[in-house]
C-alpha positions as CSV (number, residue, x, y, z in Angstrom):
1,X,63.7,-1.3,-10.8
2,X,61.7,-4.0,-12.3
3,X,58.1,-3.1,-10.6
4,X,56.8,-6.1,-11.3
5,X,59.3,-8.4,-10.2
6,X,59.2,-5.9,-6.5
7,X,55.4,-6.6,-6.2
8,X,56.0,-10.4,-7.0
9,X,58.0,-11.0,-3.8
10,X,56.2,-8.4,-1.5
11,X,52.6,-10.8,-2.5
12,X,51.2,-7.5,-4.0
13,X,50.8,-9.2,-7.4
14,X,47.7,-11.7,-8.4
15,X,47.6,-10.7,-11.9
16,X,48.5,-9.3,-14.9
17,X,47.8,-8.9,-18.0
18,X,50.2,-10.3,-20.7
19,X,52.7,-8.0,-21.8
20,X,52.2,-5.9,-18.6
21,X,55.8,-6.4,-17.1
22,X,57.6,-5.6,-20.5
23,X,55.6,-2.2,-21.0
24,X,56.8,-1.3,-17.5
25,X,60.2,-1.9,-18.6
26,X,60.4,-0.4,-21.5
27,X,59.7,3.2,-20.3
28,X,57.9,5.6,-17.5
29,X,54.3,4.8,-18.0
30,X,51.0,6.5,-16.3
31,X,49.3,4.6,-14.0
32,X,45.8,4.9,-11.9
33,X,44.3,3.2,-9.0
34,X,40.2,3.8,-8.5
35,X,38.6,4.4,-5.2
36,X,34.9,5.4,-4.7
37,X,33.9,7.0,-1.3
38,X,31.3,4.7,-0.2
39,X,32.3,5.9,3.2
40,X,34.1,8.4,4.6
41,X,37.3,6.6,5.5
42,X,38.9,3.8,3.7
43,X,39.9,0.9,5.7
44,X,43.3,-1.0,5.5
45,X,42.1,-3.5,3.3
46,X,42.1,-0.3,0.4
47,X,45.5,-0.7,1.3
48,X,46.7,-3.3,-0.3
49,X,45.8,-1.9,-4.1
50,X,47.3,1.7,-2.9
51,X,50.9,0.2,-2.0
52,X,50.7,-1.4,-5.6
53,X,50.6,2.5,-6.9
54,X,53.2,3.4,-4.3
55,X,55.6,1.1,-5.9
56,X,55.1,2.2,-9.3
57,X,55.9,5.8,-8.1
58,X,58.9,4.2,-6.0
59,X,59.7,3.0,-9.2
60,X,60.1,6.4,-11.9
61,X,56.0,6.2,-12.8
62,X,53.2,8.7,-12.8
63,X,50.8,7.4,-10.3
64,X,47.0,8.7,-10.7
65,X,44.4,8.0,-7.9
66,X,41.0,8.3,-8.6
67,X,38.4,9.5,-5.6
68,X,35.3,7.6,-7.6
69,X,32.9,11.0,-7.1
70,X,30.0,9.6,-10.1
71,X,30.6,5.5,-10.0
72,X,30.3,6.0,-5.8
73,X,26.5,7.1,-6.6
74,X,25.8,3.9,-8.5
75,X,28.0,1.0,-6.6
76,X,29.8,-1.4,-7.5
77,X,28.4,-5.0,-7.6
78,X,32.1,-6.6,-7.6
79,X,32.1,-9.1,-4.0
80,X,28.7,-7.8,-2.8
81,X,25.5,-10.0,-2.7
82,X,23.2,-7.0,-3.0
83,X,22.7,-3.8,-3.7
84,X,24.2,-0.7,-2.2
85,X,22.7,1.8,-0.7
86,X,22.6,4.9,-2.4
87,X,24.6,8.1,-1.3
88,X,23.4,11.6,-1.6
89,X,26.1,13.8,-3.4
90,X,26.8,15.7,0.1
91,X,27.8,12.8,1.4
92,X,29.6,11.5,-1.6
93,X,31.3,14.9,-1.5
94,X,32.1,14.9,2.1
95,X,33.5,11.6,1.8
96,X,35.7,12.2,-1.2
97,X,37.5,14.8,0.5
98,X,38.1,13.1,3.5
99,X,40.2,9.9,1.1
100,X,42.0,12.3,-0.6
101,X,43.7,13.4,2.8
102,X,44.4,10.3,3.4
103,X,45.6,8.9,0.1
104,X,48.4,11.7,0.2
105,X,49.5,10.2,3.4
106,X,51.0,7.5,0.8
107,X,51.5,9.0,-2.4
108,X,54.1,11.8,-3.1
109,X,52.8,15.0,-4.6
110,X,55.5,16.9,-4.9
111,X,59.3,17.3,-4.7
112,X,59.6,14.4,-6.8
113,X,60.0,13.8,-10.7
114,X,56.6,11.7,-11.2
115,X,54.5,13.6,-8.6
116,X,51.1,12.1,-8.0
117,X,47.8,13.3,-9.5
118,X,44.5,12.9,-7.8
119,X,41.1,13.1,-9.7
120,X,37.9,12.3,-9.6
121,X,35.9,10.8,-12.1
122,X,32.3,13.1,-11.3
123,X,34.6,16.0,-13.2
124,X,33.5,14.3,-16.7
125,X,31.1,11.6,-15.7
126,X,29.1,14.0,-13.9
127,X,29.0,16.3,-17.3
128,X,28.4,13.4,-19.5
129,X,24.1,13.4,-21.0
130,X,22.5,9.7,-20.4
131,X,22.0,9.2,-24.4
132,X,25.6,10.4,-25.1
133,X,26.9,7.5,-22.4
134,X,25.0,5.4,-24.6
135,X,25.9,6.3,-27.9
136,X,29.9,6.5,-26.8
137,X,30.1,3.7,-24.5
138,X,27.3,1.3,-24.7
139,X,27.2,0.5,-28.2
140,X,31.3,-0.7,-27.8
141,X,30.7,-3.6,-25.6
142,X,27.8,-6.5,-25.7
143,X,25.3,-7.6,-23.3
144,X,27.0,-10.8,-23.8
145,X,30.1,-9.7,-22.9
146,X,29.3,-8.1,-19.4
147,X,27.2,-10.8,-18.4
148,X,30.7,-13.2,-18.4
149,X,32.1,-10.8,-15.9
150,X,31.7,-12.8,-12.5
151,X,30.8,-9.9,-10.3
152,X,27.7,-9.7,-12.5
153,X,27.1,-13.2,-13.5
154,X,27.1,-14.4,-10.0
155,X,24.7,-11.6,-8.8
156,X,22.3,-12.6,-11.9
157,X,22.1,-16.4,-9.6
158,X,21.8,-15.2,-6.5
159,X,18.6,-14.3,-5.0
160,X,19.0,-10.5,-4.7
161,X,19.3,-10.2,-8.8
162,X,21.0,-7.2,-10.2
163,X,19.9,-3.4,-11.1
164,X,20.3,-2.2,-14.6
165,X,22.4,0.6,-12.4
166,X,24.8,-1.6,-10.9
167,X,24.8,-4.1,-14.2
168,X,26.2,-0.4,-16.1
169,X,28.8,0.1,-13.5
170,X,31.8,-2.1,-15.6
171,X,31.0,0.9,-18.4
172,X,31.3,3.8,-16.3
173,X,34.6,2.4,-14.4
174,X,35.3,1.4,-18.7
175,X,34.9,5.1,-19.6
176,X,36.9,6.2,-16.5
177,X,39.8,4.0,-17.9
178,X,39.1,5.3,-21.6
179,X,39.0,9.2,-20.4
180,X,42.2,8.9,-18.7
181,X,43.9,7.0,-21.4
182,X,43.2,10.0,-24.0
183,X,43.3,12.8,-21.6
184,X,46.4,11.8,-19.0
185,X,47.8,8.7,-20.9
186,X,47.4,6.5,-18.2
187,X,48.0,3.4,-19.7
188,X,47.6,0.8,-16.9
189,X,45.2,0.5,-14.0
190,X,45.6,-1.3,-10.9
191,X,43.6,-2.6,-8.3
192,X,42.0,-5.4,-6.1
193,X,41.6,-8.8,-7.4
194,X,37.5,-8.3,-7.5
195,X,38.2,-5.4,-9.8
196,X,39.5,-7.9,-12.5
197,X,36.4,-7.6,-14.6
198,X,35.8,-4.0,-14.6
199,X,39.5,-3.1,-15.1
200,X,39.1,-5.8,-18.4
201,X,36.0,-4.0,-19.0
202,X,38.5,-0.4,-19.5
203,X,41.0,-2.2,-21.8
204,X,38.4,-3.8,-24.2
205,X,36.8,-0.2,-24.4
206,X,40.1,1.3,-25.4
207,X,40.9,-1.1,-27.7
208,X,37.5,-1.3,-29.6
209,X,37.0,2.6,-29.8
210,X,40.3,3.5,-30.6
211,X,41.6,0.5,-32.1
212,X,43.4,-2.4,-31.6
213,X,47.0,-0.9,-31.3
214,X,46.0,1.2,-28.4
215,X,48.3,-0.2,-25.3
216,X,46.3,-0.9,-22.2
217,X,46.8,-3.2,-19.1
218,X,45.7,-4.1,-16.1
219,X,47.1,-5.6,-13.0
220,X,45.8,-7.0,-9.5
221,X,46.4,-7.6,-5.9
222,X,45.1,-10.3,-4.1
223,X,42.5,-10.1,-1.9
224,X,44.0,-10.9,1.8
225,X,42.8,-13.1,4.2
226,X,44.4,-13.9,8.0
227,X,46.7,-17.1,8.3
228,X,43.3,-18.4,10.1
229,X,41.1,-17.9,7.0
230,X,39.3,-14.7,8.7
231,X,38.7,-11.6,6.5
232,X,41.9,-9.2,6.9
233,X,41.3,-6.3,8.3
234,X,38.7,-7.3,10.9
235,X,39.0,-7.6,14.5
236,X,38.1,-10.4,16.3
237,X,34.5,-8.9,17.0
238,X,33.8,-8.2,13.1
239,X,35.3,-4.2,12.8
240,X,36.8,-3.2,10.7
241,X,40.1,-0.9,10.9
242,X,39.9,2.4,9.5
243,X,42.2,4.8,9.0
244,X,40.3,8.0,10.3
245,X,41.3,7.8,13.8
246,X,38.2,8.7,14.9
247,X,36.5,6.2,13.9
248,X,40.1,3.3,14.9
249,X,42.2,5.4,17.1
250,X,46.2,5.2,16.5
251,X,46.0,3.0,19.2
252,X,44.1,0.2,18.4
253,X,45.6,0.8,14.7
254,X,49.2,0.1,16.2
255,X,47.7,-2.9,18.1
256,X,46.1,-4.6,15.2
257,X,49.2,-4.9,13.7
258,X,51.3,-5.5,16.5
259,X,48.8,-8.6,17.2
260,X,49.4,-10.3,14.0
261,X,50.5,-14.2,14.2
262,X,54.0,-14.8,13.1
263,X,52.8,-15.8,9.7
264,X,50.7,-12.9,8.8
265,X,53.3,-10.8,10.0
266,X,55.9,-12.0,7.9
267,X,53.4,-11.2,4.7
268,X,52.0,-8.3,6.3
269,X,55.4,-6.5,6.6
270,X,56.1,-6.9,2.9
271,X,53.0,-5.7,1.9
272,X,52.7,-2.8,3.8
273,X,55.9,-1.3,4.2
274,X,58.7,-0.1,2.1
275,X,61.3,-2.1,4.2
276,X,63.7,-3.7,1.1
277,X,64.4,-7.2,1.2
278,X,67.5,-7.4,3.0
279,X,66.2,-5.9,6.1
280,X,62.7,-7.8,6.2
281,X,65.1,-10.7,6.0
282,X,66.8,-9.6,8.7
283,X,63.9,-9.0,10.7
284,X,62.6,-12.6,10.6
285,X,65.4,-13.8,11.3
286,X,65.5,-11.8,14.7
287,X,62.0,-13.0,15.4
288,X,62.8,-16.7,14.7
289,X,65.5,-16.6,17.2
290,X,63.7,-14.9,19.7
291,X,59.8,-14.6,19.0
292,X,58.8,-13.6,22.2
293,X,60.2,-10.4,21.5
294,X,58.3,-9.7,18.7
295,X,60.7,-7.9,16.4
296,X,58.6,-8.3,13.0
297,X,55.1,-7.1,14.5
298,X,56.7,-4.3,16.3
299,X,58.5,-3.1,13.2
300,X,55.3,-3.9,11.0
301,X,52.6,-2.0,13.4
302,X,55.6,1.0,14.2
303,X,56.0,1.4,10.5
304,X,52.7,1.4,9.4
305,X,51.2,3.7,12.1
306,X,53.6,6.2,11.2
307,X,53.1,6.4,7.9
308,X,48.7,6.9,8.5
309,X,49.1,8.7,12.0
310,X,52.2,10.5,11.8
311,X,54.9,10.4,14.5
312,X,52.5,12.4,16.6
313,X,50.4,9.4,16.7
314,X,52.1,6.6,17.0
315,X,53.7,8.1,19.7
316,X,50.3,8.2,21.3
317,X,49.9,4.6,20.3
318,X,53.3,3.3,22.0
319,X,52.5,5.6,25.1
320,X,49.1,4.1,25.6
321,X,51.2,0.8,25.0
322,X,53.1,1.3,27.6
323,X,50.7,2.6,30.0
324,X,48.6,-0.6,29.5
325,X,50.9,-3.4,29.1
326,X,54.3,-1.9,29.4
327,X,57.0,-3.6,32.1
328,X,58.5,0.0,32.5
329,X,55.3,1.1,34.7
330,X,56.9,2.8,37.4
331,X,56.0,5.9,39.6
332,X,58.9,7.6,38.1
333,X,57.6,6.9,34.6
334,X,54.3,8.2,36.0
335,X,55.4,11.3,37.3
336,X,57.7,11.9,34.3
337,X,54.3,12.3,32.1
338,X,52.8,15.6,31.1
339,X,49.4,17.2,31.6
340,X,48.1,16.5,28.0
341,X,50.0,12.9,27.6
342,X,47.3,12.3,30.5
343,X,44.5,13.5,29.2
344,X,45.5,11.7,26.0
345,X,45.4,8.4,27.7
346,X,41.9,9.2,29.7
347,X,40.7,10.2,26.1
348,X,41.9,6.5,24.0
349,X,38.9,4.4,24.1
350,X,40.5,1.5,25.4
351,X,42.0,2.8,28.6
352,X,40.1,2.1,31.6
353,X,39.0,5.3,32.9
354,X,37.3,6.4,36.0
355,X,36.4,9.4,37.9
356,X,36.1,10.5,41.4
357,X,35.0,13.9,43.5
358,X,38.0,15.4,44.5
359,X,36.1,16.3,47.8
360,X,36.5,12.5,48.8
361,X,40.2,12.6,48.2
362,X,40.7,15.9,50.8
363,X,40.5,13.5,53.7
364,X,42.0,10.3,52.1
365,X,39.9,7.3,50.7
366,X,41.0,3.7,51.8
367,X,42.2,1.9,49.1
368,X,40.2,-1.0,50.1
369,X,37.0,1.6,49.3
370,X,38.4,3.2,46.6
371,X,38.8,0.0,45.1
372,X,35.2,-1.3,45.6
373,X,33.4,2.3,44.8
374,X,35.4,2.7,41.5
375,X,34.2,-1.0,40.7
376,X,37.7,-2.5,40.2
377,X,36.4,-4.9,43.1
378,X,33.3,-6.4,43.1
379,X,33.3,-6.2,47.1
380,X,35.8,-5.0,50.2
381,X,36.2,-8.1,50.4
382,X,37.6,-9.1,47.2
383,X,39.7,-5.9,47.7
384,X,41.3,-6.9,50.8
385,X,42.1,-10.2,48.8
386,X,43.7,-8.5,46.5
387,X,45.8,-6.6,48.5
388,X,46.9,-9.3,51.0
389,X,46.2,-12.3,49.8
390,X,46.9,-12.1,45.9
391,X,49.2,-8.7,46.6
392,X,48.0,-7.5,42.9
393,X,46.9,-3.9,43.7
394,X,49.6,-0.8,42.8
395,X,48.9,2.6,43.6
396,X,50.9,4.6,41.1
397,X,53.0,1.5,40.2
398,X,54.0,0.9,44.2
399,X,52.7,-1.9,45.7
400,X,49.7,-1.8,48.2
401,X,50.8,-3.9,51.5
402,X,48.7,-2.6,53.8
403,X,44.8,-2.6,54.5
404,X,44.7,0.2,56.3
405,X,46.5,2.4,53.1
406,X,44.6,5.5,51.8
407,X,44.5,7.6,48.8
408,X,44.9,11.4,49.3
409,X,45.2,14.6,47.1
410,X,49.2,14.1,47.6
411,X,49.2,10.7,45.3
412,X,47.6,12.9,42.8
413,X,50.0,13.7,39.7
414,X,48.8,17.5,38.4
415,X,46.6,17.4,40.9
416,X,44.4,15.4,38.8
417,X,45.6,12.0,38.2
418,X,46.2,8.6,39.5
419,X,46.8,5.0,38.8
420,X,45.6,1.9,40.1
421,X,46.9,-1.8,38.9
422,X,44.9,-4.8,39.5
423,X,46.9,-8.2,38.6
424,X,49.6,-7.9,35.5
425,X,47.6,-6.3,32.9
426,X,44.2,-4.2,34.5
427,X,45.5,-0.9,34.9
428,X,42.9,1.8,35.5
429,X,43.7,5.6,35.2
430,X,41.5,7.7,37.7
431,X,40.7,11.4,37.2
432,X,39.5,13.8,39.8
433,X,36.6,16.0,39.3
């Protein structure tokens, strides 16, 4: 397949060299994508350039990622208006190891004709002497000619200014390119739109230490942004979504997608998934006919918590789902969950959980008291609204009629839990202890 012409209508292409699309098509090629592990999890905005390298394996080439082990203790200046700050090499260790798991979530390793290859640039970098750097890369490319990059030239205005470390960082990312060229003929490198310069950088280096006949290219994504001009990949309150579930559980993974306006969802589904065209087509045609159901941001956040979480955890996502918003909520469904599917739920941070000693269930609790000790009313007597004046309470998804109702060891499910519903949406699960 014509790569190129795939990440043109998915939006994963911004730019490419000329002659990029031609080289492609003339034969497998090698191809790398850079990370450096900054942080022990990369967030879905890494995404986008890592899909670009799962379609060039998709496609018949040999896709190398890069865990940036040396360039992550210097830091990149590309989109940051100042310095980072420094790792120690435990950490940079620690977090390298903890992308490669879950780059392999998305690249294919084995079992296939072009397996993946996964590297990291410390391995020579970390070997290399400061005057030999200097002697083999510096004297290749100007002063003049890194100061024209943007990421550098804009720093240089700013207030903050620029480190000599951070101004050397095009080279090192340069020589990363230059290595892999003569040791793995990788022969393209892709990435995020703010890596333009530095992946520039590489192919100027090839071409002036080994000559202008030396093929090298570069291509980029765009950087995304939310139909609303927001940063992708934020929530609403400024966090970002990782995909170490421990720092975004599967659940609020699944529900970032599944929030998307219709817009973003129609981009977002061709970015990140490998639906082909036909179907994506269908899709939004589905959910212009009937958008209240939802189809492409179901499909979208389904598909993409698979593929990070596993089926383990998306199934943890939609059960949680359901729990919390789901119109299937009934005592049945209730009693039809397991012991650890409970413990699950009481365990995602965004249920609403409480607790109770099981000695004040022996006798029965009033609901009404329940309600106002547990805090899900603010006083008995905006519980007994509630219950017969709003009718919005549910003990295990069965309306509460009566004021005089209790809650006793019998309502318990496992002999630990229960569920009370205030309104449509306030479900709260409570344990007792």
């Amino acid at each position: 397949m014509n790569v190129i012409e795939e990440l043109r209508w998915r939006g994963l292409l911004q730019d490419a060299m000329p002659g990029t699309e031609a080289f492609l098509n003339a034969a497998p090629r090698t191809v790398y994508l850079g990370v450096d592990p900054t942080g022990s999890s990369i967030h879905i905005g890494n995404l986008v350039a890592l899909m670009m390298l799962v379609h060039m394996q998709r496609a018949g080439h040999h896709p190398v990622a890069l865990v940036g082990g040396a360039t992550a203790m210097v830091g990149d200046p590309s989109g940051k208006d100042k310095e980072r700050q420094l790792l120690s090499i435990e950490e940079i260790r620690y977090n390298s190891e903890c992308i490669r798991r879950q780059i392999a979530h998305f690249l294919r390793f084995e079992d296939v004709p072009n397996p993946a290859v996964m590297v990291n640039n410390y391995d020579w970098l970390g070997q290399m002497g400061f005057l030999e750097f200097l002697r083999d890369v510096g004297k290749h490319l100007t002063v003049n000619y890194m100061m024209s990059k943007e990421s550098v030239r804009r720093r240089m205005e700013g207030d903050s200014g620029i480190s000599y470390t951070e101004f050397a960082y095009q080279l090192l990312q340069g020589y990363d390119f230059l290595h892999l060229y003569q040791h793995r003929g990788v022969q393209l490198q892709v990435g995020g739109s703010d890596q333009w310069g530095n992946i520039t950088t590489g192919t100027e280096l090839i071409r002036r230490k080994l000559g202008p006949e030396a093929e090298a290219y570069g291509a980029v994504c765009p950087l995304l942004t939310r139909e609303d001009g927001s940063k992708f990949g934020k929530t609403a309150d400024g966090q970002s979504i990782w995909l170490d579930p421990a720092r975004t559980s599967p659940y609020a993974f699944y529900q970032y997608w599944r929030n998307a306006a219709d817009a973003d969802a129609g981009r977002y589904i061709r970015i990140f998934t490998l639906k082909p065209q036909e179907e994506i087509e269908a899709l939004a045609g589905s959910h212009a006919a009937a958008p209240h159901l939802w189809a492409l941001q179901k499909a979208l956040a389904e598909d993409v918590t698979r593929r990070v979480h596993g089926e383990a955890g998306l199934a943890q996502a939609l059960k949680l789902t359901e729990f919390l918003f789901g119109g299937g909520n009934t005592r049945e469904a209730l009693a039809a969950l397991q012991p650890e599917e409970w413990q699950a739920v009481t365990q995602a941070p965004e249920a609403h959980t409480l607790q109770i000693p099981r000695a004040r269930l022996e006798q029965g609790v009033g609901v009404i008291d329940l309600l106002h000790e547990l805090g899900i009313a603010a006083s008995k007597g905006e519980a007994r609204r509630a219950i017969e004046k709003d009718r919005s309470i549910r003990l295990n998804a069965e309306r509460v009629d009566s004021l005089e109702q209790t809650a006793g060891l019998a309502d318990l499910f496992h002999g630990r839990y229960l569920q009370i519903q205030k309104g449509k949406r306030d479900r709260y699960i409570v344990t007792a202890v």
